[in-house]
N, C-alpha and C positions, 0 to 999 in steps of 0.2 A: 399513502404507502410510504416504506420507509426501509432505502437498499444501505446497509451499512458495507461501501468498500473498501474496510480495512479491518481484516480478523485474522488470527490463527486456531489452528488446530495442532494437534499431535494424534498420533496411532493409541486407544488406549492402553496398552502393554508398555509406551515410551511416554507418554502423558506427565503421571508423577514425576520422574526422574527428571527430564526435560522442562519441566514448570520449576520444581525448585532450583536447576543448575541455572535457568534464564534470571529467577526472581533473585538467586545468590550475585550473580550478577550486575544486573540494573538496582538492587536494592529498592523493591518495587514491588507493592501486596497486588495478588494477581486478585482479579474477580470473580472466574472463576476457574474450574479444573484444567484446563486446557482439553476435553477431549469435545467430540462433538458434541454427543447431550448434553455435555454443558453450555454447550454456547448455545444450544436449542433453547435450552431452558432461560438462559438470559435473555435473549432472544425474544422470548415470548414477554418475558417481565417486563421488559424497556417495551414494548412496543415493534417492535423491527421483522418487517416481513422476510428478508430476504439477505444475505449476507454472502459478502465476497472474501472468500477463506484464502488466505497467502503461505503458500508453501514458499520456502527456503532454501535452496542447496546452498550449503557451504566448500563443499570440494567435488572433486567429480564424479568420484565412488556415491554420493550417494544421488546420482542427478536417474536411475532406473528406481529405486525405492522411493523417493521423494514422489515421482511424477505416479508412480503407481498406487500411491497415496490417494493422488489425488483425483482420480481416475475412480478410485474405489469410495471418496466424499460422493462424488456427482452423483454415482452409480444409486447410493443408499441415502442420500440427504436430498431431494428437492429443492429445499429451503436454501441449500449452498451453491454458494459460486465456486468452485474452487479454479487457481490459476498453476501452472504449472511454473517451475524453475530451470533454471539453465546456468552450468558453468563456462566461464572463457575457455576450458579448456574442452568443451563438449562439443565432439564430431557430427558433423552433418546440419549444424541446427537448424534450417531452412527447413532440411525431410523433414527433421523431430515434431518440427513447429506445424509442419504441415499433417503429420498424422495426429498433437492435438487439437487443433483445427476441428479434424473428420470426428471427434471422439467428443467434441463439444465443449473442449476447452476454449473458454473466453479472454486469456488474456495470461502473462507473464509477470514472475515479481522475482527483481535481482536484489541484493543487497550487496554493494561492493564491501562493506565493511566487515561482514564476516567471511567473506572472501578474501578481504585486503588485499583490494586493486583498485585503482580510481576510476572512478565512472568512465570519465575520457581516454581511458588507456585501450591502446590498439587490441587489447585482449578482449577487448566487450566490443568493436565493430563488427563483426558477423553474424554475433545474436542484433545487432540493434538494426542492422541492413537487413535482417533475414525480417523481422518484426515489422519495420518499415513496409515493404516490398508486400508481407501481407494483411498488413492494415490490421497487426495486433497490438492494442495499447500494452503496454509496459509499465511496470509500476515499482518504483524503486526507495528506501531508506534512502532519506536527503537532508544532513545536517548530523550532529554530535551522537554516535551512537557509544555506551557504557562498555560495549566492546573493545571497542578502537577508543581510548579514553585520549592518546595524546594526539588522533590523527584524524581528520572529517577525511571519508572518499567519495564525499557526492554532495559539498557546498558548492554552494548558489552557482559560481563561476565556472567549477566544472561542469555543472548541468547546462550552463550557456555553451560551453564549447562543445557537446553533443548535438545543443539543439539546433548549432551554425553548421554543422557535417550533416545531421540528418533533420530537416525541416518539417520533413512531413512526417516524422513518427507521433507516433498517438504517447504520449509521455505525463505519469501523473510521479509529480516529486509529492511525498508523502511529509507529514506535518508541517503544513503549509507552507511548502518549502522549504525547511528545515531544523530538527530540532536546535534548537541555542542560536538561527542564524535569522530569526525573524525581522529584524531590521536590514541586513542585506537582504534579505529574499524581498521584503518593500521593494528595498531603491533597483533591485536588477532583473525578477524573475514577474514583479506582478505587468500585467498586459502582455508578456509574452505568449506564445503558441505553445502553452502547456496549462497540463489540468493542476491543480493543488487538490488535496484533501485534507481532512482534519483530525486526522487520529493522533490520538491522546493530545488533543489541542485542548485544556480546561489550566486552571491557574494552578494545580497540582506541578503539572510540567513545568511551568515556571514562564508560559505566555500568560499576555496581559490581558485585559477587554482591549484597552487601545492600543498593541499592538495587532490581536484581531481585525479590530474596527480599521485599521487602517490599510489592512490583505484583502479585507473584503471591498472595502472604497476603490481601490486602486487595479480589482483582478475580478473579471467579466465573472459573472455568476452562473452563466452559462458552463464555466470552466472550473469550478469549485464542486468536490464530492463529499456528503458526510463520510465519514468513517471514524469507528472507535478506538482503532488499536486494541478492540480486545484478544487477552484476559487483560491488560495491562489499564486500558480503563475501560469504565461501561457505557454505553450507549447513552444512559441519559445523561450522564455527568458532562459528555461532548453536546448532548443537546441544549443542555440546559447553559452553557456557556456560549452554541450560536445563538440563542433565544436572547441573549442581552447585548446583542450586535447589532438588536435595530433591524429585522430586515423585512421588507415586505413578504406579502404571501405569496406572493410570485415568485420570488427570488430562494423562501425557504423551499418551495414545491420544488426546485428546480435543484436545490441543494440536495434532499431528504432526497432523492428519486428519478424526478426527471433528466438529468445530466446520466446519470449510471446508466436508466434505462435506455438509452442512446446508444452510450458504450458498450453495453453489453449485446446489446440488438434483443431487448425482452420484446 
């Protein structure tokens, strides 16, 4: 089996629009449409049973459309995980979090950078205590995003300074820690009390095998999730670059699958 937790979607009416404004962008050929049959359909082609879909909010207006997004993935995709979003400035989030909870939502994805707030800023304590407190992992953009081109809001160090305030949050920093920050995420983030995964981790992005090989040597495998970043890249092109890290079969069962199925409570 094989859970990829790191994808998006869009509405198909916002789909087009939303794929070329992202791939104008990041300067970055997507794989494929951004809506859901699309991703079904990759899906099917890579191999990938199961996929964890990350919705977005960038401002607060749209944290009722967003969630309702995703509300309505679950409802009509099986195959999808979808996770809900939250802004610093969104009332209640403990209730919010607790009614997606009841509604079968598995899990949270903030991105300080298109929000432009630092991970560690007092603006995101109440979502990360509220997430804490109900034991939902959280999953965040960690290192150089094309957005924020002169500014990281969730390198290596910030992510250290959340995870010394909140210890026991379930916290996975996405592209192994960070895109462009893979040698500080080595020396500061690997053996810590946090998950990594690997979306758009292939030499496209501009990681190495051995910087790879060296997140993987030095960070519990237990703690390490596939994920593609798709549309941005496809599932096998992330497979086919852990498949040259060496890794037992244990360790890939545990990456491809096992680790998620955990987190997600399948």
């Amino acid at each position: 089996m094989i859970i990829d937790f790191h994808t998006h979607i869009f509405p198909d009416s916002l789909a087009p629009k939303a794929v070329a404004s992202l791939q104008a962008t990041a300067g970055i050929p997507v794989r494929f449409d951004g809506t859901a049959s699309g991703l079904l359909k990759l899906m099917k082609n890579d191999g990938v049973d199961r996929s964890v879909v990350l919705n977005t909010v960038t401002n607060e207006r749209q944290v009722g459309k967003v969630n309702a997004f995703a509300l309505e993935t679950k409802n009509n995709h099986p195959e999808l995980i979808p996770f809900c979003s939250l802004h610093p400035l969104t009332q209640e989030p403990e209730r919010l979090l607790e009614e997606f909870i009841a509604a079968g939502i598995k899990g949270i994805k903030l991105h300080p950078d298109y929000i432009g707030v630092m991970f560690d800023d007092d603006a995101f304590k109440p979502i990360l205590s509220a997430a804490e407190k109900l034991g939902l992992p959280v999953i965040i953009h960690a290192g150089f995003d094309p957005v924020s081109p002169n500014k990281m809001h969730a390198p290596p160090d910030v992510i250290l300074n959340v995870l010394s305030e909140f210890p026991n949050l379930i916290l996975v920093a996405a592209h192994l820690g960070g895109v462009n920050c893979w040698d500080e995420a080595f020396k500061k983030l690997c053996g810590r009390n946090l998950y990594l995964d690997t979306a758009f981790c292939c030499e496209r992005i501009g990681i190495t095998i051995e910087q790879g090989k060296r997140i993987f040597d030095a960070h519990p495998h237990d703690k390490i999730l596939f994920g593609s970043d798709a549309p941005w890249a496809s599932p096998s092109e992330v497979l086919e670059f852990i498949d040259r890290l060496g890794l037992s079969s244990e360790s890939r069962e545990m990456i491809l699958s096992g680790n998620a199925k955990r987190l997600l409570k399948l």
